[in-house]
C-alpha positions in Angstrom: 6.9 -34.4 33.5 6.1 -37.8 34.0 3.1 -39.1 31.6 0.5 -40.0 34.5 0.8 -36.2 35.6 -0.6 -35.1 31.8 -4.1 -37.1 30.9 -4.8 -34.7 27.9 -7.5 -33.8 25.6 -7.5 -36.3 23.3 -7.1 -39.8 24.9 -9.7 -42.1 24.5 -10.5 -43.8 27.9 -11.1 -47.6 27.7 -12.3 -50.3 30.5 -10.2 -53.6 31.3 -10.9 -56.1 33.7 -9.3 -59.4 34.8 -10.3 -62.6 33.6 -11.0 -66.0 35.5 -13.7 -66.9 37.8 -11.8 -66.7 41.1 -9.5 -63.6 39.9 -6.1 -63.0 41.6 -6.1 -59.5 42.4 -2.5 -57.5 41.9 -0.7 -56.3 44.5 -0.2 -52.7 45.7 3.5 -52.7 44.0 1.8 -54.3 40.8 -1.0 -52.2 40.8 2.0 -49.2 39.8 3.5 -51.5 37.6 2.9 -51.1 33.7 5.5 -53.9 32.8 4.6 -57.8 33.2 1.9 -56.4 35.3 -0.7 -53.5 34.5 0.0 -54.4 30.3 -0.9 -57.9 30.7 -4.8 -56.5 31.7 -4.8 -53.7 29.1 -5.8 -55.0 25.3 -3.2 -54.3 22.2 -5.9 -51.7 21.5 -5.0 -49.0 24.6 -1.3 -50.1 24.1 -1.1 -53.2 26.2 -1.0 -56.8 25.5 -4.1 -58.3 26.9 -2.8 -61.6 28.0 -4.4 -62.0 31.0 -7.6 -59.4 30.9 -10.6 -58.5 29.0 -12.2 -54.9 27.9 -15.3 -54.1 29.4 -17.3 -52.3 26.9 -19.3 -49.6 28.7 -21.1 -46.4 27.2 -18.3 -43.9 29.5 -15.6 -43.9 31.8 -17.8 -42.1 34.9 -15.1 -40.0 36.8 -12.3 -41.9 38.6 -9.4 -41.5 41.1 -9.9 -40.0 44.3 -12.7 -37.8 46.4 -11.5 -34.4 48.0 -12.5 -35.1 51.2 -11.6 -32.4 54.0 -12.7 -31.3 57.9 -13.3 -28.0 58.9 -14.1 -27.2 62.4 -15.3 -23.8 64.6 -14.1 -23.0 67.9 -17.3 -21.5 70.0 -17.8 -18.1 70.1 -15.5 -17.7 67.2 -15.2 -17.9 63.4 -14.8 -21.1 61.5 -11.4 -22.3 61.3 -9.4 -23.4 58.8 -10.0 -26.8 56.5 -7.8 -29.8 57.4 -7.3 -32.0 54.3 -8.2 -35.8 55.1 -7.6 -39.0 54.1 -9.9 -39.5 50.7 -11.3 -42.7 49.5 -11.1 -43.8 46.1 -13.9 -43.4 43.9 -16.6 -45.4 43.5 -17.9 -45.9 39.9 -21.0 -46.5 38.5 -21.1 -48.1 35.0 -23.9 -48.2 32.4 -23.2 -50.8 29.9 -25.0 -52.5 26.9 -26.6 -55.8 27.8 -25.5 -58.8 25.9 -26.4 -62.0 27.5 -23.1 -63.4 25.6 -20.4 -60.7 26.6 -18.2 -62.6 28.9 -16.8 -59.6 30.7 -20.5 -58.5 31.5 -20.9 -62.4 32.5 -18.1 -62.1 35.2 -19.5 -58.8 36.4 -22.9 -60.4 37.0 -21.1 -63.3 39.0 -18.9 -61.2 40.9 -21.8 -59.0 41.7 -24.1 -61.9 42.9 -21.1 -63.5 44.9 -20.5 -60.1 46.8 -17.3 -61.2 47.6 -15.0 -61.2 44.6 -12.0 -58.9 44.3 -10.7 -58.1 41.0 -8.2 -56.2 39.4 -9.4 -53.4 36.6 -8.0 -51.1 34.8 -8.8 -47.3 33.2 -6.7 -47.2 30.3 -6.4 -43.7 29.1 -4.7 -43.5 25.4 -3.5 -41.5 22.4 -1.6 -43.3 19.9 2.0 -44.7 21.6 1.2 -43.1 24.9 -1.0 -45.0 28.1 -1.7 -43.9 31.3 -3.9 -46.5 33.0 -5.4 -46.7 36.6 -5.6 -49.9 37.7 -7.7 -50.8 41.1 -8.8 -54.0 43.1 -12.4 -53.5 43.2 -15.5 -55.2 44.2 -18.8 -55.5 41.9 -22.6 -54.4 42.8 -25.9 -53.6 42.4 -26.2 -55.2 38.8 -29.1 -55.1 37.3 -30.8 -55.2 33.3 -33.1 -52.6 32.3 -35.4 -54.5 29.3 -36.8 -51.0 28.4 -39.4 -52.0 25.5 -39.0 -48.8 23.7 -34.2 -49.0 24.4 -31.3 -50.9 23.8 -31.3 -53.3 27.0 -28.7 -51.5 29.4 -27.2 -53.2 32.5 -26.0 -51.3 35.2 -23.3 -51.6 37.8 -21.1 -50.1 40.5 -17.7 -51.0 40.9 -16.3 -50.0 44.4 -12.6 -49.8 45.2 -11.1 -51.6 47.6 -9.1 -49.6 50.4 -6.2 -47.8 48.8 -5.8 -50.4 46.4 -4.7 -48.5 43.2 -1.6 -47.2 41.6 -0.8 -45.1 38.5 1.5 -46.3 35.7 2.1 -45.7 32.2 3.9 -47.2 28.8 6.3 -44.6 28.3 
């Protein structure tokens, strides 16, 4: 079995995002590409070498990947009918991080957010020792905002939406 069919107990989940203010977003083939590609995003610390991307330090990885998404339909006079699968939409993320006015990554979100029209690539790295499995995605940036709680740690928040069917699964192994 291929290692993007076994995310286990025991990886730690880590966020990665490209770098650059006007961001060059891989392609659908890259996007399933961990060599020269995917790796270049991760960081040395999920198992890839970081050369062109940035971890996002966030409090959680919120559930990622795809919606079920299905039909069902009735005939009148009659029983419902069976459920049709459908075309699902990737998942939309919503990301609580810890504000730091200095944290570039969290800088780049705010711009892209603001601009509304920035596509970036980012990754999920998922990783236990030698093995990654990482879920990269061109998405867009929204909603950001700082919560200054008096009595907290200042939070921002964020959603990251995926573009299309813009994502592919690869691994290091």
């Amino acid at each position: 079995m291929s290692l993007p069919n076994k995310v286990l107990a025991g990886f730690q989940a880590s966020l990665w995002m490209q770098t650059g203010t006007t961001p060059v977003p891989l392609t659908l083939a890259q996007l399933s590409t961990w060599t020269g590609e995917v790796e270049d995003i991760v960081g040395t610390s999920a198992g890839g070498l970081g050369t062109s991307g940035e971890q996002v330090n966030v409090e959680a990885i919120p559930a990622f990947g795809q919606d079920d998404a299905s039909a069902s339909f009735g005939v009148a006079g009659a029983r419902q009918s069976d459920i049709i699968p459908t075309q699902s939409k990737p998942t939309s993320m919503t990301i609580t991080a810890p504000w730091n006015p200095s944290d570039a990554a969290l800088l780049l979100i705010r711009s892209d957010a603001y601009s509304g029209t920035t596509d970036r690539t980012f990754v999920i790295a998922a990783a236990d020792s030698d093995n990654t499995v990482a879920y990269a995605f061109t998405g867009r940036v929204s909603e950001f905002h700082i919560d200054m709680a008096p009595n907290a740690e200042a939070k921002c928040m964020f959603s990251i939406h995926p573009r299309g069917n813009q994502f592919g699964w690869s691994n290091n192994t």
